[in-house]
RODO-2510 file (C-alpha; in nm, 4 decimals, decimal comma):
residues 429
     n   res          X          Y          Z
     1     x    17,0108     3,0706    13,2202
     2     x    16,8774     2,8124    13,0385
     3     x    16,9597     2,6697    12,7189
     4     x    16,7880     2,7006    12,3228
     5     x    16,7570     2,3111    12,3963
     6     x    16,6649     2,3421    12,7348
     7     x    16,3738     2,5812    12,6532
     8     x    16,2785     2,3972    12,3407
     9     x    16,1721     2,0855    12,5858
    10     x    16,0542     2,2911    12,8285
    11     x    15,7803     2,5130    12,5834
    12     x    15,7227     2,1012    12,4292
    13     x    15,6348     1,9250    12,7297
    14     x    15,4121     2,2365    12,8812
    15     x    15,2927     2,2764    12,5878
    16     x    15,1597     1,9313    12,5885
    17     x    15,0060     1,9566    12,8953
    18     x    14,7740     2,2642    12,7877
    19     x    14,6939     2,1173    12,4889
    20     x    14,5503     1,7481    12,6837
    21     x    14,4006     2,0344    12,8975
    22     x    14,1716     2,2023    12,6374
    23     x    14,1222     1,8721    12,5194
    24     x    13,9613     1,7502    12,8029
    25     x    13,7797     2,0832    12,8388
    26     x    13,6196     1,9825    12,4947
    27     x    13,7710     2,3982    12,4416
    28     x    13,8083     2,5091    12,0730
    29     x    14,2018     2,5139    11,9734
    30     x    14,3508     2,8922    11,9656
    31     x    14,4422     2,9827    11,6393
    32     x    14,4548     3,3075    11,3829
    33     x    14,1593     3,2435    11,2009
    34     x    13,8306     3,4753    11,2128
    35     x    13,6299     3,2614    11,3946
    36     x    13,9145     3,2106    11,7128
    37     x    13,7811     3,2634    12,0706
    38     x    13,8173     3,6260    12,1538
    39     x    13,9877     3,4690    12,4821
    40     x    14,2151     3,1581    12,6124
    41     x    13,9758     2,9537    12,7921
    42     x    13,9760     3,0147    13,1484
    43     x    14,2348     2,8157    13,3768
    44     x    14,0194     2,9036    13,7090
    45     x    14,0642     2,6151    13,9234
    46     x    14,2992     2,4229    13,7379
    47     x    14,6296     2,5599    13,8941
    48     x    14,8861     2,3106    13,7184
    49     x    14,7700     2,3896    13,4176
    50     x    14,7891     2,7822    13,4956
    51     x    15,1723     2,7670    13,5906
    52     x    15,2287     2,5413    13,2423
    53     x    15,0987     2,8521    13,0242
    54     x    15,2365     3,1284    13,1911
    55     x    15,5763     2,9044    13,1752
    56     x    15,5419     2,8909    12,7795
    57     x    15,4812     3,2603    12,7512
    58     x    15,7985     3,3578    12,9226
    59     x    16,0108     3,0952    12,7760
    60     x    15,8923     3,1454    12,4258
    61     x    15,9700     3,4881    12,4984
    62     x    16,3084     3,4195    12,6033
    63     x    16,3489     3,1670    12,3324
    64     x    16,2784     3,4419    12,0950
    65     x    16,5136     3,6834    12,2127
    66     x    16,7695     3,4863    12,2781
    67     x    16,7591     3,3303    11,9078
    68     x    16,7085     3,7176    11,7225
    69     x    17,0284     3,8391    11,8621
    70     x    17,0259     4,1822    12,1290
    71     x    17,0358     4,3973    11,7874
    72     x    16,7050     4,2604    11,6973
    73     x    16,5937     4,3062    12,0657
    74     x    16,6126     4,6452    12,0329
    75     x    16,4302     4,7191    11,6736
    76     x    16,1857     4,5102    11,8353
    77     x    16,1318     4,7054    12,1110
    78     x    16,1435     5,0690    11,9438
    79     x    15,9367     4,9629    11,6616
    80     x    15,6749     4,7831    11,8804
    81     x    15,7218     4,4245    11,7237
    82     x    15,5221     4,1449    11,8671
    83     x    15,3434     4,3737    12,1334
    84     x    15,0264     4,2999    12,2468
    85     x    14,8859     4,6308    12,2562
    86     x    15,0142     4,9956    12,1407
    87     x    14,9194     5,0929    12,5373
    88     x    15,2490     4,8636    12,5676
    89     x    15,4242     4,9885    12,2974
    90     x    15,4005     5,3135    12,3971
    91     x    15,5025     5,2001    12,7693
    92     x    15,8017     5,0434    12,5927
    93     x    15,8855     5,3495    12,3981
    94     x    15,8801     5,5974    12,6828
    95     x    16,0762     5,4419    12,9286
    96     x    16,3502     5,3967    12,6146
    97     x    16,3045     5,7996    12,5500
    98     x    16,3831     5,8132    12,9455
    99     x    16,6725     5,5729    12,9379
   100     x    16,8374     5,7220    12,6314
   101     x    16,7724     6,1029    12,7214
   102     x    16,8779     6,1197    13,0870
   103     x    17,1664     5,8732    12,9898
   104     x    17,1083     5,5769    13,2268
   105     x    17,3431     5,3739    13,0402
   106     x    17,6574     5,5531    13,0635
   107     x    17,5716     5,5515    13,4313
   108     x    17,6269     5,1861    13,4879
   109     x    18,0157     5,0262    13,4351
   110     x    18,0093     4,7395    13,1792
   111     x    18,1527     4,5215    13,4686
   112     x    18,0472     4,5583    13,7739
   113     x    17,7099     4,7794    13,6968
   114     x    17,5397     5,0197    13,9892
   115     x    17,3292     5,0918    14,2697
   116     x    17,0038     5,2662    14,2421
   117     x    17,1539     5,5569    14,4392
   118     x    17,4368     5,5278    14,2295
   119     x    17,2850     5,5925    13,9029
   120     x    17,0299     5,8686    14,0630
   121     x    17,2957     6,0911    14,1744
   122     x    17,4292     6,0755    13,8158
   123     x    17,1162     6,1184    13,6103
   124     x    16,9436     6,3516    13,8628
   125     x    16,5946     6,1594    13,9478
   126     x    16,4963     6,0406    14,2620
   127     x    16,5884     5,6313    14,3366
   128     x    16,1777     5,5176    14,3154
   129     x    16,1901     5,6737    13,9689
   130     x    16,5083     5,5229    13,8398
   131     x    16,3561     5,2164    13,9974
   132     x    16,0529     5,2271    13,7525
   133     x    16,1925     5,2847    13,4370
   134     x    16,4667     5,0304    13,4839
   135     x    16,2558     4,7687    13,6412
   136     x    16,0106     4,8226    13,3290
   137     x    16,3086     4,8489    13,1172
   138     x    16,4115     4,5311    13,2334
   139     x    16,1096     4,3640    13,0960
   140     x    16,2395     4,3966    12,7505
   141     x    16,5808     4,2347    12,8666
   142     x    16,7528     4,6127    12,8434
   143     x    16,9354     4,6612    13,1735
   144     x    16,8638     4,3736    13,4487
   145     x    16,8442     4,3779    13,8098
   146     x    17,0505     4,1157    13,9740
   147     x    17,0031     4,2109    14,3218
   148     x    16,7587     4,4407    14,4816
   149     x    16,9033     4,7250    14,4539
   150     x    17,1723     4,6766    14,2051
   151     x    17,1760     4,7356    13,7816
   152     x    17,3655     4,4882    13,5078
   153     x    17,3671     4,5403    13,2062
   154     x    17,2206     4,2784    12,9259
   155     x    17,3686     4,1950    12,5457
   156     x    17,1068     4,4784    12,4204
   157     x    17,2055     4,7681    12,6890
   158     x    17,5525     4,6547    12,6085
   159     x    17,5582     4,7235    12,3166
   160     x    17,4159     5,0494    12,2850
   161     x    17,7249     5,1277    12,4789
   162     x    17,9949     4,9527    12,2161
   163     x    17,8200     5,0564    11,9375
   164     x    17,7868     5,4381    11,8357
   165     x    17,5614     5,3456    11,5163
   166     x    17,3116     5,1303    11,7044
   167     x    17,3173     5,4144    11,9298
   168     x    17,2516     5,7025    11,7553
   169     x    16,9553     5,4899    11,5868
   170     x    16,8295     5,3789    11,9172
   171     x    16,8300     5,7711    11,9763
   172     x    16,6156     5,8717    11,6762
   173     x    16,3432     5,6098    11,7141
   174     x    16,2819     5,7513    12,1047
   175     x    16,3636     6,1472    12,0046
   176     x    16,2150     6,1740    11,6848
   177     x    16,0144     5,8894    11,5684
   178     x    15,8072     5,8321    11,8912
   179     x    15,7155     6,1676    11,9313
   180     x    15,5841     6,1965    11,5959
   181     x    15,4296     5,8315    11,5940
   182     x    15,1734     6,0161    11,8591
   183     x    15,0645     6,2809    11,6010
   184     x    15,0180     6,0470    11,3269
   185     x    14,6372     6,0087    11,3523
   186     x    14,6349     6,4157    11,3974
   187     x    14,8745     6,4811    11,0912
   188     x    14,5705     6,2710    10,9158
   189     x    14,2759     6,4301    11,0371
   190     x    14,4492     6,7740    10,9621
   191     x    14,6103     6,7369    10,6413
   192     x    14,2952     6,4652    10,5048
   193     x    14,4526     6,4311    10,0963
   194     x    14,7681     6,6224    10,1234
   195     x    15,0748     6,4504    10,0255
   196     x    15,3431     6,7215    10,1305
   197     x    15,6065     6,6284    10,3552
   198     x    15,5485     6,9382    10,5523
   199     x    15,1698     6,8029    10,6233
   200     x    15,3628     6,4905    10,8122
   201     x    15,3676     6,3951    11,1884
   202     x    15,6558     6,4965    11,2351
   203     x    15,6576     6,8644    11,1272
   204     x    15,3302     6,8353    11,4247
   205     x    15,5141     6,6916    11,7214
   206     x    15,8036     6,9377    11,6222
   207     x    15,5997     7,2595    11,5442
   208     x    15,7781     7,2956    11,2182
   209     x    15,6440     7,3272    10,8731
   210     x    16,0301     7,2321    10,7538
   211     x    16,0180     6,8605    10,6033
   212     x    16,2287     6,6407    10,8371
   213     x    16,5500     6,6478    10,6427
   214     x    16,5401     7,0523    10,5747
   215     x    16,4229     7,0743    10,9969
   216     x    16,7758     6,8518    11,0935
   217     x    16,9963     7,0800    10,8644
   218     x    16,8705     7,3616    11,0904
   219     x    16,9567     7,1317    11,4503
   220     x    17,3501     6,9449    11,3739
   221     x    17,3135     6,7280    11,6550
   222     x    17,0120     6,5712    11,6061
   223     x    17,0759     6,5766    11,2380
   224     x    17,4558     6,3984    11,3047
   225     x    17,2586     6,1377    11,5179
   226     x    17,0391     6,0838    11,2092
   227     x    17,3292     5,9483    10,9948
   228     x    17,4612     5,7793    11,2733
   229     x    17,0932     5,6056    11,2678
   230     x    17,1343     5,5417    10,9011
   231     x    17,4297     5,4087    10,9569
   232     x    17,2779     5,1647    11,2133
   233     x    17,0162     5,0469    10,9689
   234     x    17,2514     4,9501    10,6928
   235     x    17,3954     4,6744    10,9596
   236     x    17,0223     4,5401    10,9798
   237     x    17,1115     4,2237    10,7903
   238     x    16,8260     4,2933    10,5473
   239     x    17,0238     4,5929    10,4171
   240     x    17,3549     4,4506    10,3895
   241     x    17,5341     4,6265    10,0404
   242     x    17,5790     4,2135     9,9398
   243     x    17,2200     4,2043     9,8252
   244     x    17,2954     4,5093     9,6118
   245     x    17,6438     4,3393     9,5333
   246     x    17,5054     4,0302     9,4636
   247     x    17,1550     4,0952     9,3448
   248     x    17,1236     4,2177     9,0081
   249     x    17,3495     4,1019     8,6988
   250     x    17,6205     4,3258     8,7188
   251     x    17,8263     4,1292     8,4605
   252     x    17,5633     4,1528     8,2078
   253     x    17,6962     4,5062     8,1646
   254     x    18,0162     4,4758     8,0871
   255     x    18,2624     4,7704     8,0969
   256     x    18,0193     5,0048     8,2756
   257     x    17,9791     5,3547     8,4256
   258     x    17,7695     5,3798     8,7570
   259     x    17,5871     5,6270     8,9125
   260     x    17,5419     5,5777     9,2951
   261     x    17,4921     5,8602     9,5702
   262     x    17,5376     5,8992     9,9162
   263     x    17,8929     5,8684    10,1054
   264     x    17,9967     5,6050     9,8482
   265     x    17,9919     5,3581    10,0433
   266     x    17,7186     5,1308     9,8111
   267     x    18,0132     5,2238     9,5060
   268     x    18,2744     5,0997     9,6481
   269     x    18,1258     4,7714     9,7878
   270     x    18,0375     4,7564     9,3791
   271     x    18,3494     4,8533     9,2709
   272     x    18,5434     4,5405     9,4699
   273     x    18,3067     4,2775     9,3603
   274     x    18,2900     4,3806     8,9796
   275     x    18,6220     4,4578     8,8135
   276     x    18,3671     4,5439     8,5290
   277     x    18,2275     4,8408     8,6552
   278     x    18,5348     5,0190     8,5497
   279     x    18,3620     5,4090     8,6358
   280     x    18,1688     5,4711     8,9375
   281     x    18,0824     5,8678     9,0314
   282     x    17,9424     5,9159     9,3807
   283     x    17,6644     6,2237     9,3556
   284     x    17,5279     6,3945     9,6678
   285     x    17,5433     6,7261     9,8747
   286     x    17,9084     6,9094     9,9197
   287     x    17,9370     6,7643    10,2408
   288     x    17,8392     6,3891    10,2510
   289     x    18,0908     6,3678     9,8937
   290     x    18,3630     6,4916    10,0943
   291     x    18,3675     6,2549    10,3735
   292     x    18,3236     5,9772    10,1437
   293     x    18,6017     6,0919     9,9387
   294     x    18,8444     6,1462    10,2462
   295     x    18,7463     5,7459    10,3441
   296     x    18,8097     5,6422     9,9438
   297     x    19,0903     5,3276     9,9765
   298     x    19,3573     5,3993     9,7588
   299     x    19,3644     5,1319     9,5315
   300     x    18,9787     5,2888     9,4097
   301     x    19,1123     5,6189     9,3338
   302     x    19,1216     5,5798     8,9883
   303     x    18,7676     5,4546     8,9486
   304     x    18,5632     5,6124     9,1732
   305     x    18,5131     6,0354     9,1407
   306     x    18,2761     6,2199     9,3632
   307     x    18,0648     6,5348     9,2181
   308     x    17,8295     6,7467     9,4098
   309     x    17,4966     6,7164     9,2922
   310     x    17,0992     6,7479     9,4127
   311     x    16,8834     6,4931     9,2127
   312     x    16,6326     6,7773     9,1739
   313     x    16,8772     6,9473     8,9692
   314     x    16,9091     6,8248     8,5377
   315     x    17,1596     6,5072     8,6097
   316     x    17,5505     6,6280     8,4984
   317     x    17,6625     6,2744     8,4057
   318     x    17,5928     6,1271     8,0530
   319     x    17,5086     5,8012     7,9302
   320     x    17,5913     5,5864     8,2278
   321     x    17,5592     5,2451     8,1807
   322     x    17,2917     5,2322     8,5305
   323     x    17,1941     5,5041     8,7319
   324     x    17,1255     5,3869     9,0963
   325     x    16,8880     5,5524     9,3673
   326     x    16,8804     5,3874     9,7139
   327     x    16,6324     5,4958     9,9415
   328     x    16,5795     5,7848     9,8009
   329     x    16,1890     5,7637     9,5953
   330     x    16,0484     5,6602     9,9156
   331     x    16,0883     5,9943    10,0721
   332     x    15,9045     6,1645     9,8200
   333     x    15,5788     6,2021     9,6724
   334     x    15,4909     6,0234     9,3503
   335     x    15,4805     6,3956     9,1530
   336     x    15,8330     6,4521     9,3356
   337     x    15,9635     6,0699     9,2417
   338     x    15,8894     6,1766     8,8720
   339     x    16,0536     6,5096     8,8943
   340     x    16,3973     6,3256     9,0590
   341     x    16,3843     6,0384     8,7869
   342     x    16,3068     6,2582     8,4784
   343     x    16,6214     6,5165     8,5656
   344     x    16,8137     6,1572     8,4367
   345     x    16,6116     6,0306     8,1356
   346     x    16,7832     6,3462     7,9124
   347     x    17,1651     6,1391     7,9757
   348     x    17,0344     5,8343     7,9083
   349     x    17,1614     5,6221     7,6250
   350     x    17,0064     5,3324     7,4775
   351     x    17,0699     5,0523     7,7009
   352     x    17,0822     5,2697     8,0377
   353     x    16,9132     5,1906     8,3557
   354     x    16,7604     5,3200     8,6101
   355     x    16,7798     5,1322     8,9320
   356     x    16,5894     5,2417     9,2426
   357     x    16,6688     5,0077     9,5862
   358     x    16,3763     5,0151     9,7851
   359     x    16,1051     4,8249     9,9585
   360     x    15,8206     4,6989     9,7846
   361     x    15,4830     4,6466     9,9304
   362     x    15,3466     4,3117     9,9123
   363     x    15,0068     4,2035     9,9786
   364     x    14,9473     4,0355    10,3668
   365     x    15,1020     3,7112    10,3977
   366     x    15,2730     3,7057    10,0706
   367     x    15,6446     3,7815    10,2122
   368     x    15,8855     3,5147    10,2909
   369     x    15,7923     3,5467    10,6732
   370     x    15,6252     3,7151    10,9533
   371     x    15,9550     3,8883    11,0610
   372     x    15,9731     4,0405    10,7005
   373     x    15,6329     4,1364    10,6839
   374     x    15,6025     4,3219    10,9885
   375     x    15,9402     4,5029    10,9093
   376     x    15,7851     4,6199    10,5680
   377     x    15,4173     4,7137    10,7452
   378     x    15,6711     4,9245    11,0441
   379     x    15,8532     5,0944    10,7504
   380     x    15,5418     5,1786    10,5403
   381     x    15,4345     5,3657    10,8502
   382     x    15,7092     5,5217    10,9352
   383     x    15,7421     5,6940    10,6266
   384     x    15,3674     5,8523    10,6758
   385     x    15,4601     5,9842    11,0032
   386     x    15,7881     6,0748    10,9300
   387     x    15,7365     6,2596    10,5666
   388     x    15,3994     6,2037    10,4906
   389     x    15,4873     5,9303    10,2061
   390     x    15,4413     5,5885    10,1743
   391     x    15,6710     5,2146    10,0957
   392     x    15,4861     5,1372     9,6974
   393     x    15,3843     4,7741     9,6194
   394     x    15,4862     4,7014     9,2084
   395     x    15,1599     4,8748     9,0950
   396     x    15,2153     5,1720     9,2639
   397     x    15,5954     5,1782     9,1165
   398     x    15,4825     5,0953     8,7993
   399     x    15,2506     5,4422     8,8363
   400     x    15,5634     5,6352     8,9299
   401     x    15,7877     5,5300     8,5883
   402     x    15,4299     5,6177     8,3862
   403     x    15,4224     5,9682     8,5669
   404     x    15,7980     6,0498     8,4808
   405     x    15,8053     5,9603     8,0820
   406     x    15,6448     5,7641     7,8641
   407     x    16,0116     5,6748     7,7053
   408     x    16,0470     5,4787     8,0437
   409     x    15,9088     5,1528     8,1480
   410     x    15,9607     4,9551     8,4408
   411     x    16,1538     4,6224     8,3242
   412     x    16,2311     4,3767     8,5651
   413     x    16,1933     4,3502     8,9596
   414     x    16,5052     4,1348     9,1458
   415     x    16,3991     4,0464     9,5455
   416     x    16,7639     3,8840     9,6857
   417     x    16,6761     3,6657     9,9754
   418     x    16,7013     3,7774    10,2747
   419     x    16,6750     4,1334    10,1644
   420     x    16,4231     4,3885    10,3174
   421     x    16,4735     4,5832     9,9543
   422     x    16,4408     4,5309     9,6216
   423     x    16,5896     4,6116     9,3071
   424     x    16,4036     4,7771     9,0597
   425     x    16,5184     4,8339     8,6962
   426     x    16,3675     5,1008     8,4878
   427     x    16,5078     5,1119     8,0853
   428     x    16,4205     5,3007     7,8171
   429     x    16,0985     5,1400     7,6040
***
């Protein structure tokens, strides 16, 4: 396989050669702008120069996924990223569904990998049909065949297989997100102005009027794949816990109480970095508190306490120095954000905050690249088809803290680099 170098020259000196091409073509230069040709000039009769594009497609493509890492491979795939068309895309996503639900990849031995026959005695489909779904499969660098009848496996099929979180998130974007991603235009015809999470996609493709969340409580399987997927986004880079960590002026507070949810994972990342933050109580359902709690290192015990709590319920801890919310607003409604935020505003003290860590919407090209624009335009979407809610730019935020109280204002807005989220900080006026 060739090298990032040996690529580089490669996609340079072909790329040359097209460009002296449509040169001497006197052809107008491809670009992005409006006023682009609809099409690459044709190459009909000009052979060389034929072979010297279709070279610097596939390398570039190679280039690209060799330099994004197989993790990245895979969101890029399940997500669509840099497809030409959503026929593709939804190619791309149903072969995945195929791999992941008749469990093609626990069919083929890390070393060594498999025969066609092999792997359609274990998954029970005929050999031309395992043939087509790997063979497309293959396209996107999952699975490779290095003889003509025989399966490898790449980096990304790899590791699927080594790693359970990437896994289980791999699982919900073909089971759960795909499906509903076909009812989305549906969901919008049907439900025209309704911003209920039981007027979604999702609550289409799966014939339920239960809200995602309340319809995986009611399935544990899928449901213990969905944290498992959870899991597998906070190792996206652009969620790491150090832009939490590191983002916001934790030692501005001094000695200071926090209130964080979820596992607890997000407290005690907080709790190692900031000998400050001297209380930090972990709020969520029954369940999720007690496996955090049984994970707790002991050296935290005697700052970090878990309590059972739904945010829809009057908040039980008072005046907290910062009261933090990750991921949480987005799956709501704006008339449901309020209701979650104003259950705190009664324990508030003067000097409190509010923090909510979540993405916000910028307008096109304004983000610090194309990679972290289109993961903010995938995520905005998602949410529609997943619970019929949306990703909020600072306007639309700012709409949310007027709709909860108007003690509350929205004070400062802290983007780490790097980070998919943001940190928003909401104080008492």
């Amino acid at each position: 396989m060739a090298s990032i170098k040996e690529l580089g020259e490669r996609i340079a000196s072909n790329s040359a050669l097209v460009e002296k091409w449509l040169i001497s073509k006197n052809a107008k230069m491809p670009s992005f702008e409006q006023d682009a040709e609809e099409e690459f000039p044709s190459t009909a009769g000009d052979a060389e120069i034929e072979v010297a594009r279709l070279a610097i497609l596939d390398d570039t493509n190679m280039l690209h996924d060799m330099l994004i890492g197989p993790g990245e491979v895979l969101r890029r795939i399940c997500w669509g990223e840099f497809l030409p068309e959503m026929y593709a895309q939804a190619i791309d996503n149903s072969v995945q569904q195929c791999i992941y639900h008749f469990n093609f990849l626990k069919t083929i031995p890390l070393e060594g990998g498999a025969t066609y026959k092999e792997i359609s005695a274990k998954v029970g489909l005929s050999e031309p049909q395992v043939k087509a779904i790997v063979r497309q499969s293959a396209m996107n660098r999952v699975l490779r065949e290095n003889s003509p009848d025989h399966v490898i496996h790449t980096a990304s099929s790899a590791l699927l297989l080594r790693n359970h979180a990437m896994m289980d998130w791999y699982g919900h974007c073909v089971e759960e997100m795909f499906p509903a991603s076909a009812k989305i235009a549906e969901a919008l015809e049907k439900y025209q102005g309704s911003t209920a999470a039981e007027d979604s996609a999702f609550c289409l493709a799966f014939n339920t009027k239960e809200p995602i969340y309340k319809f995986l409580e009611q399935h544990p399987d899928r449901q213990a794949r969905f944290f498992g997927a959870m899991e597998g986004v906070g190792k996206d880079p652009g969620h790491s816990l150090q832009h939490v960590v590191n983002g916001y002026p934790w030692a501005e507070l001094g000695n200071a109480t926090i209130v964080g949810g979820s596992s607890g994972f997000m407290s005690v990342a907080l709790a190692k970095a900031h000998p400050n933050l001297t209380k930090l109580v972990v709020q969520d359902y029954k369940h999720t508190i007690e496996e955090g709690a049984a994970q707790l290192p002991s050296e935290l015990s005697g700052r970090v306490e878990f309590m059972a709590h739904n945010f829809f319920d009057p908040q039980p801890t008072t005046k907290a120095d910062v009261y933090i919310m990750r991921h949480i607003c987005h799956n709501w409604s704006t008339e449901n954000c309020a209701k979650i935020i104003r259950e705190i505003v009664p324990v508030m003290k003067p000097g409190s905050k509010i923090l909510l860590i979540e993405v916000v919407v910028m307008p096109s090209n304004m983000e610090e690249s194309s990679v972290a624009e289109r993961y903010m335009r995938n995520v905005d979407v998602t949410m529609l088809q997943m619970l019929n809610t949306q990703e909020r730019s600072e306007p639309e935020w700012r709409e949310v803290v007027r709709a909860v109280d108007s003690c509350l204002e929205l004070t400062r807005i802290f983007k780490p680099k790097g980070s998919w989220d943001s940190i928003i900080e909401i104080s008492l006026k």
